[in-house]
SEVEX-525747 format. One line per 10 residues: their letters; for each residue x, z, y of N, C-alpha, C. Coordinates in pm, 1 decimal. Each point is the difference from the previous one (the first is absolute). Layout:
% residues N
a> X Z Y X Z Y X Z Y ~ ...
% end
This chain:
% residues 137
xxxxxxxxxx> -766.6 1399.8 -2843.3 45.9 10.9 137.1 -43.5 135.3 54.6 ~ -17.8 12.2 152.0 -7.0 123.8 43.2 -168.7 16.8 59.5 ~ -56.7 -107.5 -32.5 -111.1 0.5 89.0 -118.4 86.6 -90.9 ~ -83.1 75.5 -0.5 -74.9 89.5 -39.5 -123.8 -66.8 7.9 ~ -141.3 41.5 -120.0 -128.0 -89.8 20.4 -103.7 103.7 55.7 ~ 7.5 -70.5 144.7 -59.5 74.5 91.7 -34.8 -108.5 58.1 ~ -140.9 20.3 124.6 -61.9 -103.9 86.9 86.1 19.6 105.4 ~ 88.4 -35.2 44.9 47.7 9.5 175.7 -65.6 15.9 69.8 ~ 4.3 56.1 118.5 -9.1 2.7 127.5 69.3 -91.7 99.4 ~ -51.9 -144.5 28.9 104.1 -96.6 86.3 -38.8 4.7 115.5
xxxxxxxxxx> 129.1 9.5 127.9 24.0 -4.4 110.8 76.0 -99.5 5.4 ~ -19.4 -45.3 139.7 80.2 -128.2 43.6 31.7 81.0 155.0 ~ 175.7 33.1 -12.6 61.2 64.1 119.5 -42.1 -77.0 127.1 ~ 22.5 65.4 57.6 -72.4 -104.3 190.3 162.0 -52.5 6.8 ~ 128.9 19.9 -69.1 112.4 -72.2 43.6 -42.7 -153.0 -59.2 ~ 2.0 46.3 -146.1 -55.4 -148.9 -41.2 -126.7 -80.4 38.5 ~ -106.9 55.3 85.5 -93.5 -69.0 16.1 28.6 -75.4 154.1 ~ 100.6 67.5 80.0 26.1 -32.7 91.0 121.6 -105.7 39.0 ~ 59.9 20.5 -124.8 159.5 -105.8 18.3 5.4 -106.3 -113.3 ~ -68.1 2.8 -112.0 -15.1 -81.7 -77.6 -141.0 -49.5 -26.5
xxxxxxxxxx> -124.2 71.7 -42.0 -154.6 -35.5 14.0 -27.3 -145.4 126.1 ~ 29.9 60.7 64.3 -21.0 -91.2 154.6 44.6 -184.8 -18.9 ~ 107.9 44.9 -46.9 21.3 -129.3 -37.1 -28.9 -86.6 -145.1 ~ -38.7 51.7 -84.8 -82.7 -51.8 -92.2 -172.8 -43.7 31.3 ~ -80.2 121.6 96.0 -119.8 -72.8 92.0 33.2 -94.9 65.2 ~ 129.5 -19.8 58.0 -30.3 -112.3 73.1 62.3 -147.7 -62.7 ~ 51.1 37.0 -133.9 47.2 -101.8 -81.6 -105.7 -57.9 -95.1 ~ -90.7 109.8 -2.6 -105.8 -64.5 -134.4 -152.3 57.6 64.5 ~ -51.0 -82.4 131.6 -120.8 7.1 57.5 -123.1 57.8 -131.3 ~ -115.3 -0.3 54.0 -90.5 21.2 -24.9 -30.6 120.5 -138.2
xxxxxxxxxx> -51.8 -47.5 -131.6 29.8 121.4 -99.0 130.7 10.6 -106.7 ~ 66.8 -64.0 29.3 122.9 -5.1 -84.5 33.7 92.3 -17.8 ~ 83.5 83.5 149.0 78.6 121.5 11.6 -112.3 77.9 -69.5 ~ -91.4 10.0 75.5 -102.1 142.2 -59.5 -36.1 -15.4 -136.5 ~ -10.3 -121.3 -111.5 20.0 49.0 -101.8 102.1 61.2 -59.3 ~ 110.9 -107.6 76.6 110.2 76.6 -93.4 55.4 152.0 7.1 ~ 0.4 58.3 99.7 -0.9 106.4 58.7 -92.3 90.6 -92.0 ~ -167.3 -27.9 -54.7 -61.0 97.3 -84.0 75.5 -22.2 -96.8 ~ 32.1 -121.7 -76.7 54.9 -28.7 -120.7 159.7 121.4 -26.0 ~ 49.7 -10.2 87.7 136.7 83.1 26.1 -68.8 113.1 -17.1
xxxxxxxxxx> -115.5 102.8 96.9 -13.3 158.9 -16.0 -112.0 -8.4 -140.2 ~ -40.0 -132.8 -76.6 -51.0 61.2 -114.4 64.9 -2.8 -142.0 ~ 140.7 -73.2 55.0 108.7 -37.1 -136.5 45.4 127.6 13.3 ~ 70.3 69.6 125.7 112.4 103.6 3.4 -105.8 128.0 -65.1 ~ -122.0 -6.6 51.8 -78.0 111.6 -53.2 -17.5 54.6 -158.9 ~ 39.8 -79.7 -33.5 4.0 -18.6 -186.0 163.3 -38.7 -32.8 ~ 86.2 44.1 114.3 152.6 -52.5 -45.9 25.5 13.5 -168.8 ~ -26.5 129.0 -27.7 23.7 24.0 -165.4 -2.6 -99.7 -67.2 ~ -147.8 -75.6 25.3 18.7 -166.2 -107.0 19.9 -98.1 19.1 ~ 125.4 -0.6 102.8 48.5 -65.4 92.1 173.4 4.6 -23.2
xxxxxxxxxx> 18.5 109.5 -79.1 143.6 17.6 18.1 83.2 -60.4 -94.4 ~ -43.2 -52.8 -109.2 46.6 -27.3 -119.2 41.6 -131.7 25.4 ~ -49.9 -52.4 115.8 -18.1 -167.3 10.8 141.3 -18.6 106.4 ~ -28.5 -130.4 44.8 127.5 -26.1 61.0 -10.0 23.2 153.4 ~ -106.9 -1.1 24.7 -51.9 10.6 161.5 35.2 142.4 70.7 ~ 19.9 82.9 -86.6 66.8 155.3 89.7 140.3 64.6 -68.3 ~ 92.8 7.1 108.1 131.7 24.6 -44.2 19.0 118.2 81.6 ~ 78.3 70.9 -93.9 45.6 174.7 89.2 122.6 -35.8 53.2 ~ -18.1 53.5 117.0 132.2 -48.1 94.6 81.9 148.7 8.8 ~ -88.8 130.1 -0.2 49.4 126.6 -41.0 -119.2 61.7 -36.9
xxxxxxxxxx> 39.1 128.2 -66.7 -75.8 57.2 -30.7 50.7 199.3 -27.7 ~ -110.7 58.5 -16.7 106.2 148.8 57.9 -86.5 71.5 -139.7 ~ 45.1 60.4 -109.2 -74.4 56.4 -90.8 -7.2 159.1 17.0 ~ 72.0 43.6 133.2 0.8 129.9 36.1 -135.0 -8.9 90.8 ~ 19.7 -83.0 81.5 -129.1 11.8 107.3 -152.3 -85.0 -57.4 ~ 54.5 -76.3 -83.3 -132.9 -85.4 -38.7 -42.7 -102.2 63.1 ~ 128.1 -67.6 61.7 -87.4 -85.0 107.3 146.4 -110.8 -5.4 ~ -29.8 -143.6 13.2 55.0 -98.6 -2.5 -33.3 -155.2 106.8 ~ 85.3 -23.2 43.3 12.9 -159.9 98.6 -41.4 -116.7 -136.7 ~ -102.6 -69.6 47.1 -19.7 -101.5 -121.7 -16.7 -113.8 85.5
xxxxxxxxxx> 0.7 -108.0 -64.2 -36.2 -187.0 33.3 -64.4 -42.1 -28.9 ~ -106.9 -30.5 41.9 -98.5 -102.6 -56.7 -19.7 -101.6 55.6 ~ -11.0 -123.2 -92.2 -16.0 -161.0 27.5 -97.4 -36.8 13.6 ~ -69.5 -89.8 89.3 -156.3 -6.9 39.9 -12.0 -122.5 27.1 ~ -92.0 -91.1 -16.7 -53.5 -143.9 35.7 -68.0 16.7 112.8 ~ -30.4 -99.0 60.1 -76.1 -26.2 120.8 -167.2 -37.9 -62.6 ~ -78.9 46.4 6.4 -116.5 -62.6 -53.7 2.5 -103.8 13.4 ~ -83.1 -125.4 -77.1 1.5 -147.6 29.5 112.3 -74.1 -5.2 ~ 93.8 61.1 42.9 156.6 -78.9 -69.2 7.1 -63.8 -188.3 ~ 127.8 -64.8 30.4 28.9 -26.8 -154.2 98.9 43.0 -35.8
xxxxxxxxxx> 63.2 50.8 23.3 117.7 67.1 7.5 -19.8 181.4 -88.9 ~ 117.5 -31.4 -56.4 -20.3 169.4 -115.8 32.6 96.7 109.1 ~ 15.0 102.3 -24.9 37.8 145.8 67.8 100.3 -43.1 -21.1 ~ 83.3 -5.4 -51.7 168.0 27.4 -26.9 50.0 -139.7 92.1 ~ -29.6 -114.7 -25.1 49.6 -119.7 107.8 -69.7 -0.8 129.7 ~ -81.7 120.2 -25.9 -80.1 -54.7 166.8 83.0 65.7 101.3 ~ 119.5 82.9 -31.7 72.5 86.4 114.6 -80.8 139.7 58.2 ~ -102.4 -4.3 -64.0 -44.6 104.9 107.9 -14.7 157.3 -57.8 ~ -1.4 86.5 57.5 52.5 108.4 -85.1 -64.9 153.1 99.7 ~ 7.6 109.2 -60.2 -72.8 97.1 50.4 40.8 129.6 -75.4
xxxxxxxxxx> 44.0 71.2 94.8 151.1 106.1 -35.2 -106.6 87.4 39.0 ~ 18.6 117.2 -135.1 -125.8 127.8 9.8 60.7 123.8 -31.8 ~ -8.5 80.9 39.0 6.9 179.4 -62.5 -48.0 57.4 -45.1 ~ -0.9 51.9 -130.0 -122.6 37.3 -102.8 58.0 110.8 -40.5 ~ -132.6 120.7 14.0 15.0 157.5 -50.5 -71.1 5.9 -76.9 ~ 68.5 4.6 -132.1 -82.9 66.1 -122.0 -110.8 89.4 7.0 ~ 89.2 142.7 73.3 -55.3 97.3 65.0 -162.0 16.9 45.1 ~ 37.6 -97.7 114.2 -140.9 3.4 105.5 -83.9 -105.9 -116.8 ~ 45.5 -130.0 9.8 -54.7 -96.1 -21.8 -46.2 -81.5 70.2 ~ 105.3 -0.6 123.7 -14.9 -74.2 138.3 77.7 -115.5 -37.3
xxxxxxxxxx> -3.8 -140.8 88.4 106.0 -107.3 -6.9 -8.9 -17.2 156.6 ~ 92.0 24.5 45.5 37.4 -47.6 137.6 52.9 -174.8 30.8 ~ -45.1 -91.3 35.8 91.5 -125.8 26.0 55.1 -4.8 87.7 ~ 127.9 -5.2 33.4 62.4 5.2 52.8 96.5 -108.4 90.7 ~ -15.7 -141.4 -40.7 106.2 -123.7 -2.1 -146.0 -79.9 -74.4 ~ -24.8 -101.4 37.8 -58.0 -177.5 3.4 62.0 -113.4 41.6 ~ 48.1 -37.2 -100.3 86.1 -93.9 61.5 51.6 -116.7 -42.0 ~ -4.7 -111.7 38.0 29.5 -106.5 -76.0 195.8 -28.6 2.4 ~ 8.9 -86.9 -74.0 160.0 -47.5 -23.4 98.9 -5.8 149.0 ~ -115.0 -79.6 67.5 29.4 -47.2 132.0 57.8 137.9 123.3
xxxxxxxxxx> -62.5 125.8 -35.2 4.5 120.6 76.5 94.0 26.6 -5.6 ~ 123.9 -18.4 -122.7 122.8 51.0 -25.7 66.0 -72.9 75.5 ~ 131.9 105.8 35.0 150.2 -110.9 66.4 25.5 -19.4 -115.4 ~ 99.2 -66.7 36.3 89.3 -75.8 -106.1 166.5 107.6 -9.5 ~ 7.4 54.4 69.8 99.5 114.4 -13.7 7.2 87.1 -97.6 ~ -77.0 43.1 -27.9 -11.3 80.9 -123.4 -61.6 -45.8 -95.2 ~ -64.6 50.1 -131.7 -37.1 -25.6 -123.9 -124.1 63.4 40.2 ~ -116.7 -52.2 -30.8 -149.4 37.5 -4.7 19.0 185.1 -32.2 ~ 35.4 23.4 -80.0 1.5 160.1 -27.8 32.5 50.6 124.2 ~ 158.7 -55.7 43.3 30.0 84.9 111.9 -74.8 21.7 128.0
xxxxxxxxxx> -59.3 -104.0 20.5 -47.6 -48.1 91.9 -187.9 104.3 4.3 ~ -57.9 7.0 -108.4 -129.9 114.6 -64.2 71.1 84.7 48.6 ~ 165.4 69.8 -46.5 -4.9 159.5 49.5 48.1 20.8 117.9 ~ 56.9 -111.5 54.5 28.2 9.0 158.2 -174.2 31.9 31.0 ~ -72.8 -68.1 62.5 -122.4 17.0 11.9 -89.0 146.8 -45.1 ~ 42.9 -12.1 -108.9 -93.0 148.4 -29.3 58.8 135.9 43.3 ~ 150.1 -9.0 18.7 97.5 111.6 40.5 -67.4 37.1 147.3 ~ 7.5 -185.3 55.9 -25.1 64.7 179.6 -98.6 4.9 13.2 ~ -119.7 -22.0 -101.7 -129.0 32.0 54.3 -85.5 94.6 -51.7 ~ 73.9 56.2 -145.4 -95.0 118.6 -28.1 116.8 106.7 -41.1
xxxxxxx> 36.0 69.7 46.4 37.8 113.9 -38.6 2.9 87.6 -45.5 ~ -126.2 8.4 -46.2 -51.5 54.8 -115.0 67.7 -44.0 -172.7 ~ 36.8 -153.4 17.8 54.9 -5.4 -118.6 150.3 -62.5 28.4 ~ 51.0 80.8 63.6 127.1 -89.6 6.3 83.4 72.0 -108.3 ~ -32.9 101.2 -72.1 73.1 24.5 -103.5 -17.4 -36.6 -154.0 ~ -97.5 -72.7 13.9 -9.0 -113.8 -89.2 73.9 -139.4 0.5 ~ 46.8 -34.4 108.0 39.5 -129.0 13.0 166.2 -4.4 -0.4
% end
């Protein structure tokens, strides 16, 4: 794949901590969210041995710029439920380059309309909210 073995640098955008985060604290009280949340910036941090598996899918990727929109599938701590049936998901931007991961999108099944197809619906979102990569999407 495209992902390089490097330690990341993970950020969690204030769009996503503010429009999607919020409602996972208030869906999974006490330490749930906050594990899962480290669990998420210490999986993406090691994406490299992460990529081979089924849990991160390239949604684009740019081999001129080095930098690609990816998916990753995430459990809720304490749940029983896999990453892949649990719906919940966490749309990132990763520069080879820097070796930054920006998150960008948290979001469970439920966040989507039903109008579009989950993809469309990631680059609607990432178009109007980061502009920085709308030429990825």
């Amino acid at each position: 794949m495209f992902i390089k073995d490097l330690f990341f640098q993970v950020d969690f955008s204030s769009y996503a901590e503010t429009h999607f985060c919020k409602d996972f604290y208030k869906k999974y009280k006490g330490k749930q969210w906050v594990e899962t949340k480290r669990t998420i910036t210490d999986t993406l941090q090691r994406a490299f041995l992460v990529q081979q598996t089924s849990l991160i899918d390239a949604l684009s990727y740019s081999q001129e710029d080095n930098i690609g929109i990816f998916k990753f599938d995430f459990k809720i701590a304490g749940t029983n439920f896999s990453p892949k049936t649990s719906g919940n998901r966490v749309i990132f931007s990763l520069c080879n380059n820097t070796g930054k991961i920006n998150i960008l999108l948290v979001y469970g099944k439920t966040h989507c309309d039903k109008k579009h197809s989950e993809t469309q619906w990631i680059f609607e979102h990432v178009k109007g909210n980061f502009p920085e990569y709308r030429k990825y999407c």
